[in-house]
VOKE-42195 format. One record per residue: residue number from 1; y, z, x of N, C-alpha, C in turn. Coordinates in pm, whole numbers, always signed. Example, Ala and Ser with C-alpha at 12.3 -4.5 7.8 and 13.67 -1.06 7.14 Angstrom:
2
baro num: 1; n.north: -569; n.up: +780; n.east: +1319; ca.north: -450; ca.up: +780; ca.east: +1230; c.north: -330; c.up: +780; c.east: +1320
baro num: 2; n.north: -225; n.up: +708; n.east: +1285; ca.north: -106; ca.up: +714; ca.east: +1367; c.north: +3; c.up: +787; c.east: +1290
END
This chain:
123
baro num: 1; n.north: -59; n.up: -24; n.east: -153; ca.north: -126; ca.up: -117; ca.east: -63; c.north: -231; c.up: -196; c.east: -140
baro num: 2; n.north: -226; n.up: -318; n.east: -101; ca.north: -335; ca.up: -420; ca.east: -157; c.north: -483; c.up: -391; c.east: -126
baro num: 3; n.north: -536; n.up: -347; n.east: -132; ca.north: -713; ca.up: -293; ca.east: -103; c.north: -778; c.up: -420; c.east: -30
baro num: 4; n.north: -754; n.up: -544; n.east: -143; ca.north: -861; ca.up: -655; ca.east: -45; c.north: -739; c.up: -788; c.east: -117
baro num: 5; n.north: -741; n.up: -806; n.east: +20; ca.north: -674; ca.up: -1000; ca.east: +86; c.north: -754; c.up: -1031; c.east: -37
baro num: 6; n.north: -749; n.up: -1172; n.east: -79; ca.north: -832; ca.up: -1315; ca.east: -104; c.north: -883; c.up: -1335; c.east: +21
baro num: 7; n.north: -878; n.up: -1359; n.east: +125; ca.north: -968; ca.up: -1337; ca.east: +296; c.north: -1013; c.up: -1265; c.east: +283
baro num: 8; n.north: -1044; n.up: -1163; n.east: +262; ca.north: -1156; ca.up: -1037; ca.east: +266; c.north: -1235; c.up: -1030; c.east: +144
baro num: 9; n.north: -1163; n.up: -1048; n.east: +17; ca.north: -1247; ca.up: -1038; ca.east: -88; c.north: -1345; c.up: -1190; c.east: -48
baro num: 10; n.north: -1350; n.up: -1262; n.east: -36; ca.north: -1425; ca.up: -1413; ca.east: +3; c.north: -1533; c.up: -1386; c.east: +55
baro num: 11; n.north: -1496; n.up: -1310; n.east: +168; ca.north: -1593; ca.up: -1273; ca.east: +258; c.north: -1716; c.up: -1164; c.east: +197
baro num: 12; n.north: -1632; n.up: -1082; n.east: +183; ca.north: -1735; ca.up: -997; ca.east: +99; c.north: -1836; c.up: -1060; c.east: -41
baro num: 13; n.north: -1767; n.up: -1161; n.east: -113; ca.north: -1838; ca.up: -1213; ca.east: -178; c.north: -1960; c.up: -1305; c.east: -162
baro num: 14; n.north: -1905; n.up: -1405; n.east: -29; ca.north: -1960; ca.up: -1470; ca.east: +28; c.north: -2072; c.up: -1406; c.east: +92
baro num: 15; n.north: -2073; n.up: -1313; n.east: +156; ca.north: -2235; ca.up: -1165; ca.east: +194; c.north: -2289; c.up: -1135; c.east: +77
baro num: 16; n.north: -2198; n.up: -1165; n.east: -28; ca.north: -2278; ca.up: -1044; ca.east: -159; c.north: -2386; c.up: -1181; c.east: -196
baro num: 17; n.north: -2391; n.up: -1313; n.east: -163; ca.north: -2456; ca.up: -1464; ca.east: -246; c.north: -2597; c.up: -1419; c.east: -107
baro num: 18; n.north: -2582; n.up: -1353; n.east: -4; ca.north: -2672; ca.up: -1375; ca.east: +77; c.north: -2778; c.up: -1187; c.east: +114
baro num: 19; n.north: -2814; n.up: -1184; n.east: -11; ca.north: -2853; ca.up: -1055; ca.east: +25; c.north: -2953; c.up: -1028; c.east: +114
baro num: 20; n.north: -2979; n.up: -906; n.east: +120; ca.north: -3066; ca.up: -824; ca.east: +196; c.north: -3080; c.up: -912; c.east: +320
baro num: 21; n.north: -2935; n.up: -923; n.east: +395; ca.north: -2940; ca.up: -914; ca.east: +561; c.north: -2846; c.up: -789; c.east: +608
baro num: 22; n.north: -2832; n.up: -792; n.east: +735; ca.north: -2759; ca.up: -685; ca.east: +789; c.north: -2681; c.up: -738; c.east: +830
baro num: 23; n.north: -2535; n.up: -707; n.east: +691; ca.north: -2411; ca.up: -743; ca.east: +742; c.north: -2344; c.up: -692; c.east: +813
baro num: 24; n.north: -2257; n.up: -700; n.east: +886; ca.north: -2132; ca.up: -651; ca.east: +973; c.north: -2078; c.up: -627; c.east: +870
baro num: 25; n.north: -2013; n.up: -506; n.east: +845; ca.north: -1884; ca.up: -464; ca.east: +747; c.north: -1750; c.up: -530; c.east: +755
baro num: 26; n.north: -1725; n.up: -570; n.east: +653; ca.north: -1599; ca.up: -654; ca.east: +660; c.north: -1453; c.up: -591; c.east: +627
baro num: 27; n.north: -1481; n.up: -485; n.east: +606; ca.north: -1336; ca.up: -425; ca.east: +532; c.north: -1372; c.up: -211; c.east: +553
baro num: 28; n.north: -1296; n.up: -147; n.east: +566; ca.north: -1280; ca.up: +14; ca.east: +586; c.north: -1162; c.up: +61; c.east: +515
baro num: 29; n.north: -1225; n.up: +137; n.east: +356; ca.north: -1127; ca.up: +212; ca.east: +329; c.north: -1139; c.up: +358; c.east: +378
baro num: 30; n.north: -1028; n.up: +476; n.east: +361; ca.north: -1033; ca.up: +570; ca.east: +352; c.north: -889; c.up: +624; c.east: +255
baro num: 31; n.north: -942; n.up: +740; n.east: +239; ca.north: -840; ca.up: +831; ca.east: +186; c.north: -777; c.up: +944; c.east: +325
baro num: 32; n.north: -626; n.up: +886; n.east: +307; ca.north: -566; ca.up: +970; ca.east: +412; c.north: -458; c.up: +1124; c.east: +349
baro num: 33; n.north: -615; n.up: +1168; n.east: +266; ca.north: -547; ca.up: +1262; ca.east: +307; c.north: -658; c.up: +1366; c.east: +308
baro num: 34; n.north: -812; n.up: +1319; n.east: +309; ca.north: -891; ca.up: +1396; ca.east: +330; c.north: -1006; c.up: +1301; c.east: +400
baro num: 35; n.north: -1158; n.up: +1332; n.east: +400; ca.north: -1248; ca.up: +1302; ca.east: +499; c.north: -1300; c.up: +1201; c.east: +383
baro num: 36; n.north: -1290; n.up: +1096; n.east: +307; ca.north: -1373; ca.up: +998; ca.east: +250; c.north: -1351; c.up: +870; c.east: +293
baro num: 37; n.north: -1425; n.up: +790; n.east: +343; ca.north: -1420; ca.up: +700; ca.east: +392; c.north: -1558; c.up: +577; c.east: +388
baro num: 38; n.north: -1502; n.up: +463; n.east: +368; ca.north: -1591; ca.up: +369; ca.east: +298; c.north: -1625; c.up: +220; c.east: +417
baro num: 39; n.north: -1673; n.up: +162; n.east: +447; ca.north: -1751; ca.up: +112; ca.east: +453; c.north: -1854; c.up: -71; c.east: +433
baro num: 40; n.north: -1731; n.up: -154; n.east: +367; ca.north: -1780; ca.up: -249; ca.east: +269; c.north: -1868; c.up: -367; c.east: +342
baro num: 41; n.north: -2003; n.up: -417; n.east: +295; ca.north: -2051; ca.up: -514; ca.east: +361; c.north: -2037; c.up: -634; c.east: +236
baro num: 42; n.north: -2045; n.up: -611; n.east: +130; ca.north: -2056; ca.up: -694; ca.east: +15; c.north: -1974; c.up: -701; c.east: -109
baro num: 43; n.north: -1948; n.up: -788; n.east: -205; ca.north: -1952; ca.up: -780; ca.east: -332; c.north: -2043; c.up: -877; c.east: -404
baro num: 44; n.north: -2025; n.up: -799; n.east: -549; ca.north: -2122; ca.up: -871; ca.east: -635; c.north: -2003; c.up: -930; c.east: -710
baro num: 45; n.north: -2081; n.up: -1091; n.east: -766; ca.north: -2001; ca.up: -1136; ca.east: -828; c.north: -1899; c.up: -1107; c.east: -945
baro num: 46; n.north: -1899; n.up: -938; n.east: -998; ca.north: -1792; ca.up: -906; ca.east: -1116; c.north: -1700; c.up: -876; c.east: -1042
baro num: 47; n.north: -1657; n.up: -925; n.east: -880; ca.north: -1534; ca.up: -897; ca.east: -832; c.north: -1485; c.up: -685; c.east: -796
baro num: 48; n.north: -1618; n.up: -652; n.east: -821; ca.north: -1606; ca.up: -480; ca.east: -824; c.north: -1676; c.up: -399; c.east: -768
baro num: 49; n.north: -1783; n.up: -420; n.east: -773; ca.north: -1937; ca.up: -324; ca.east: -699; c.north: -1913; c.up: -392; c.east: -564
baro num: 50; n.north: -1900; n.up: -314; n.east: -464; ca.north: -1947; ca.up: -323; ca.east: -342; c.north: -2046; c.up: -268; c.east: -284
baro num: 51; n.north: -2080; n.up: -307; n.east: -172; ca.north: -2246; ca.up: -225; ca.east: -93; c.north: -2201; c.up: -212; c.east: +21
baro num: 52; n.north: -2162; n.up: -105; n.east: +96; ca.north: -2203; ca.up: -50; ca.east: +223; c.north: -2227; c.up: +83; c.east: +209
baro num: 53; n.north: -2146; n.up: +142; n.east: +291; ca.north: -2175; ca.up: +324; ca.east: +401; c.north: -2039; c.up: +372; c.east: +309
baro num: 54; n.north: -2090; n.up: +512; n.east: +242; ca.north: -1989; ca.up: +570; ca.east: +204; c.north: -2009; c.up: +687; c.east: +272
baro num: 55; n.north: -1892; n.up: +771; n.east: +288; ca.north: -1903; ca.up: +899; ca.east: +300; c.north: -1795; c.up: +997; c.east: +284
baro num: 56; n.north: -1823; n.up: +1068; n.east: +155; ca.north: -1780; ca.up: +1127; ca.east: +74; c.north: -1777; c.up: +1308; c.east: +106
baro num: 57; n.north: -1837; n.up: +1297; n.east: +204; ca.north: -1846; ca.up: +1445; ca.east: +302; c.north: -2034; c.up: +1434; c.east: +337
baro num: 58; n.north: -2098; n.up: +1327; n.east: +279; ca.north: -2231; ca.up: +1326; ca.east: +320; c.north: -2246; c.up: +1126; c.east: +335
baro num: 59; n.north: -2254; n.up: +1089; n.east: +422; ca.north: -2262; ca.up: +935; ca.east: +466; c.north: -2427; c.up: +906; c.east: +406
baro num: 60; n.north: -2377; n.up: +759; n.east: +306; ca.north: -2486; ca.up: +722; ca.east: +227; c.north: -2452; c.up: +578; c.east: +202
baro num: 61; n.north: -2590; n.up: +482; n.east: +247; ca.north: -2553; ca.up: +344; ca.east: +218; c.north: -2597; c.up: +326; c.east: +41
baro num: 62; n.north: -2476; n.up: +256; n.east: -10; ca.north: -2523; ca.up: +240; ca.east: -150; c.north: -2413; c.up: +125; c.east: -218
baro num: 63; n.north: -2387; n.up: +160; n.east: -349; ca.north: -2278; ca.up: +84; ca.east: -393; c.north: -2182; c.up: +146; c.east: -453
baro num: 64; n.north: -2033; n.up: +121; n.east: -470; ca.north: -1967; ca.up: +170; ca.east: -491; c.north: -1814; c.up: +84; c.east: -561
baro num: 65; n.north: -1726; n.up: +133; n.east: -648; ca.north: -1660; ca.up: +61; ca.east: -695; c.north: -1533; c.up: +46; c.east: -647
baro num: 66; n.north: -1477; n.up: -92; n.east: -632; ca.north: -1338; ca.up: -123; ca.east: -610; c.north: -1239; c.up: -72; c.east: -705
baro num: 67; n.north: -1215; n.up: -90; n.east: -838; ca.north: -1192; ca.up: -51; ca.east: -913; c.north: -1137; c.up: +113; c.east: -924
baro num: 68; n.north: -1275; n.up: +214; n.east: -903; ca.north: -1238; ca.up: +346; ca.east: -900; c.north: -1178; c.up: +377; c.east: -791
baro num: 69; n.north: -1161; n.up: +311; n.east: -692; ca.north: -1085; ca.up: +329; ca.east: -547; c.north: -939; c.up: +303; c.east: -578
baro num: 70; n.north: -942; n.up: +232; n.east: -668; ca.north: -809; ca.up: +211; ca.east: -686; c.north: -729; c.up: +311; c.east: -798
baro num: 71; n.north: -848; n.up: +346; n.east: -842; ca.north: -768; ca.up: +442; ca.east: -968; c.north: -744; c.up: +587; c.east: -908
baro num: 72; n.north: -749; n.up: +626; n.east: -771; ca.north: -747; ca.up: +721; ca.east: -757; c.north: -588; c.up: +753; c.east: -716
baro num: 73; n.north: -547; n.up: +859; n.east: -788; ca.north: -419; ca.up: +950; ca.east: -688; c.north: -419; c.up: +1017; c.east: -642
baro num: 74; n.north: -347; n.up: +1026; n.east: -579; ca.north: -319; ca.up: +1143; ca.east: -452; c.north: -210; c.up: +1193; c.east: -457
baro num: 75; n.north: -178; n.up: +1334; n.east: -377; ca.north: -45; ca.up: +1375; ca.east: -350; c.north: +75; c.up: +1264; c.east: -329
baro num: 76; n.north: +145; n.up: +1281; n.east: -338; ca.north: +296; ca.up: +1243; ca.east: -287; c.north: +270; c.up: +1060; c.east: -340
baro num: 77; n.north: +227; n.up: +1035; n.east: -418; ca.north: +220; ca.up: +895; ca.east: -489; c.north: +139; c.up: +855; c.east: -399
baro num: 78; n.north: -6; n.up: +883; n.east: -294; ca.north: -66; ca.up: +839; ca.east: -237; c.north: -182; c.up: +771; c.east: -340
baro num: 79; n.north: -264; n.up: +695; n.east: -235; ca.north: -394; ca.up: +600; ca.east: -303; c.north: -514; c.up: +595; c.east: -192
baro num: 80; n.north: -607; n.up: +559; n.east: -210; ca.north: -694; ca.up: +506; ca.east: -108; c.north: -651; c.up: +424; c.east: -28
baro num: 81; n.north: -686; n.up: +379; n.east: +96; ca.north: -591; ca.up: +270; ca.east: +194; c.north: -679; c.up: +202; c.east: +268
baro num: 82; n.north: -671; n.up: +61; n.east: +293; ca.north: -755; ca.up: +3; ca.east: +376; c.north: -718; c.up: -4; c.east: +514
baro num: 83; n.north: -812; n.up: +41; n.east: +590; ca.north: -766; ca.up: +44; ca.east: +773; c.north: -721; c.up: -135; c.east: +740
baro num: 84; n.north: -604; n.up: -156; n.east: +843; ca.north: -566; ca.up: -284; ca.east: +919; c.north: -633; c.up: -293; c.east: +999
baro num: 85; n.north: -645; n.up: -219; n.east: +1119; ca.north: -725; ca.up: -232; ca.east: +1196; c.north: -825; c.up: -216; c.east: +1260
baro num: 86; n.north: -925; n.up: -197; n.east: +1133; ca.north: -1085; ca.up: -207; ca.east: +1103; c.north: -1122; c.up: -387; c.east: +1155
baro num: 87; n.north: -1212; n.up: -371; n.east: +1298; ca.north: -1292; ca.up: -478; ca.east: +1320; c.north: -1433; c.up: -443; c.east: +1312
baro num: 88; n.north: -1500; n.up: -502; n.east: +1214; ca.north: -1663; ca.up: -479; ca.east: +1244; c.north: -1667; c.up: -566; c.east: +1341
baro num: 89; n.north: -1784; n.up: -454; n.east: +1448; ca.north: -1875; ca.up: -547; ca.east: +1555; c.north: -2015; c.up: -536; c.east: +1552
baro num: 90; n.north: -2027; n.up: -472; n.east: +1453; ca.north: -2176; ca.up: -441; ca.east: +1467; c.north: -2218; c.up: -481; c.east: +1330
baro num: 91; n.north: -2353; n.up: -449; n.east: +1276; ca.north: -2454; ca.up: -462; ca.east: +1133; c.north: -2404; c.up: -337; c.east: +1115
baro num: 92; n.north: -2456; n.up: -350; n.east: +975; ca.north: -2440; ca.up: -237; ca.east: +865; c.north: -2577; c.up: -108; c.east: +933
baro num: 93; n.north: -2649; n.up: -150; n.east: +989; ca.north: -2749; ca.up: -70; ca.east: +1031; c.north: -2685; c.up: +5; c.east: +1157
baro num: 94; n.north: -2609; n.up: -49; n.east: +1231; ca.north: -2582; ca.up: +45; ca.east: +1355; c.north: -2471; c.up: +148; c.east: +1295
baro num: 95; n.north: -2381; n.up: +88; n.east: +1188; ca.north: -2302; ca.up: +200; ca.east: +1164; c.north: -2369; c.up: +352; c.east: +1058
baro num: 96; n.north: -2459; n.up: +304; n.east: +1002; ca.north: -2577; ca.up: +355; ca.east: +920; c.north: -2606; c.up: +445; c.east: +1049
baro num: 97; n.north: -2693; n.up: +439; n.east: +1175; ca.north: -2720; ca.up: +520; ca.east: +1287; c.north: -2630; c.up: +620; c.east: +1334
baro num: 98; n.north: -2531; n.up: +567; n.east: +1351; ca.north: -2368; ca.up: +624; ca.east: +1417; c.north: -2374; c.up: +756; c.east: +1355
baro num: 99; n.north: -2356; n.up: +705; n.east: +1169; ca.north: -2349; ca.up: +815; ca.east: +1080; c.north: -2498; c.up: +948; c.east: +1105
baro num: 100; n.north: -2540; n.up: +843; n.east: +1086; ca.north: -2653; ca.up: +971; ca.east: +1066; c.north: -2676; c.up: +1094; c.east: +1187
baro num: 101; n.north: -2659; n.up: +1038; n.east: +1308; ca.north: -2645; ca.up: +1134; ca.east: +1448; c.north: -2517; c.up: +1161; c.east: +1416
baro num: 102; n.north: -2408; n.up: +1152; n.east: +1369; ca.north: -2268; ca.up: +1256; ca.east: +1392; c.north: -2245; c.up: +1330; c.east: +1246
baro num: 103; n.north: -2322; n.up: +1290; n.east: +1148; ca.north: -2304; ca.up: +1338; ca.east: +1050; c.north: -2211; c.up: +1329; c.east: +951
baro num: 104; n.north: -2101; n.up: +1163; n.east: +999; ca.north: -1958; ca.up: +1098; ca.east: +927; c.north: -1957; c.up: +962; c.east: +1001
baro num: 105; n.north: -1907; n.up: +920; n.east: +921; ca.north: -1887; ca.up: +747; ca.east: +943; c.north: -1770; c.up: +758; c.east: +1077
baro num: 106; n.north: -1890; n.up: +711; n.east: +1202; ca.north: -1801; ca.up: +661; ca.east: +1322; c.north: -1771; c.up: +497; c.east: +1313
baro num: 107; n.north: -1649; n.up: +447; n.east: +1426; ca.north: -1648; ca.up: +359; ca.east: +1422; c.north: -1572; c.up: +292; c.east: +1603
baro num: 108; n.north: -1568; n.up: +439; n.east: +1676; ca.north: -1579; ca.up: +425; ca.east: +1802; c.north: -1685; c.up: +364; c.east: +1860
baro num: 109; n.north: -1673; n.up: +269; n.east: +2020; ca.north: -1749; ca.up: +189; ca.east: +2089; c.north: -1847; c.up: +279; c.east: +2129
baro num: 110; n.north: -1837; n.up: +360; n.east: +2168; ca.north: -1910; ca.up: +512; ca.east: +2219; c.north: -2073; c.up: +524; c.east: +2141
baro num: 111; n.north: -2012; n.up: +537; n.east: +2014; ca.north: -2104; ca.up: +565; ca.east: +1918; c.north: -2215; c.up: +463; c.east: +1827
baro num: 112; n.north: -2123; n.up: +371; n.east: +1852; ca.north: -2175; ca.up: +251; ca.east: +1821; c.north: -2248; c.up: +218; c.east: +1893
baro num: 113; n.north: -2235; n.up: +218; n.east: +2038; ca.north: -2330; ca.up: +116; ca.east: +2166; c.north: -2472; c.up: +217; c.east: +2159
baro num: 114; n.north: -2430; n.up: +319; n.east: +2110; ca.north: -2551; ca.up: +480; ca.east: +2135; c.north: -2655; c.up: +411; c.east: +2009
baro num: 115; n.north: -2595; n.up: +404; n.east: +1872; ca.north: -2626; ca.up: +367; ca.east: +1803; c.north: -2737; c.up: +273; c.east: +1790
baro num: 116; n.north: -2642; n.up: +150; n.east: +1839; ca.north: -2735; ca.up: +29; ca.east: +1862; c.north: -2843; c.up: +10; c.east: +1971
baro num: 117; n.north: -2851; n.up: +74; n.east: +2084; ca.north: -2932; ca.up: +104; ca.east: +2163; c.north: -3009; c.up: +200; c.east: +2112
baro num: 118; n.north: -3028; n.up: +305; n.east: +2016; ca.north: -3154; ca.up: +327; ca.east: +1937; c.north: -3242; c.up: +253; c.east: +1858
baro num: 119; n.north: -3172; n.up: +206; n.east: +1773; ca.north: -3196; ca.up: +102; ca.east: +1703; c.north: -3305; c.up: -13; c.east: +1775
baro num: 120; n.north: -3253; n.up: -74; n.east: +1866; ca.north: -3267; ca.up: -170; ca.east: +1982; c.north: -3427; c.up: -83; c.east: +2035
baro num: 121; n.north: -3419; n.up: +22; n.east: +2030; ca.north: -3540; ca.up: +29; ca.east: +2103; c.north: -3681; c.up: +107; c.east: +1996
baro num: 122; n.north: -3608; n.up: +89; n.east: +1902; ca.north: -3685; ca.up: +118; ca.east: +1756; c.north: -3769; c.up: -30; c.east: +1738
baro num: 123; n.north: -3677; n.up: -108; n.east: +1733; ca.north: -3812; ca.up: -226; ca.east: +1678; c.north: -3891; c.up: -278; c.east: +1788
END
């Protein structure tokens, strides 16, 4: 599987020229065949470092590489995989919340609306 479109890589690049706002995540990988799952709000211009929510069995906003996502194998000729049908609706901050009260990167309405209504009554 292709990791990132030219449409998605754009986008992500295009967030990475406008830093330190709170992007909506544009793209969700995971590995299907265990609990890691990623997160992307950005890239930097070497086409490789991204910045969102990883979580690797402990959910942490940081940066992380396209590149090593791709170098990974798995059983049965598997790879890392990008959800299709990953829509961000929210900032990088409500899914940041989600995580931190469930303790893994949600991406249910449930958790999200809980989320953002903390948040919401934080500032």
């Amino acid at each position: 599987m292709i990791l990132l479109t030219p449409n998605l890589r754009e986008r992500l690049l295009a967030n990475g020229r406008c830093r330190g706002l709170d992007h909506v995540p544009v793209v969700k990988f995971f590995n299907p065949l265990g609990i890691d799952t990623w997160l992307a709000t950005e890239m930097d211009e070497d086409n490789d470092t991204m910045f969102g929510l990883a979580d690797l069995g402990d959910p942490e906003a940081g940066s992380f590489s396209l590149a090593e996502m791709q170098e990974v194998e798995l059983p049965f000729g598997m790879g890392i995989e990008r959800d299709i049908l990953f829509d961000g609706e929210y900032p990088l901050s409500v899914y940041i919340e989600a995580a931190r009260v469930a303790g893994r990167i949600v991406v249910d309405d449930r958790s999200l609306r809980a989320a953002a209504a903390t948040l919401a009554r934080q500032r």
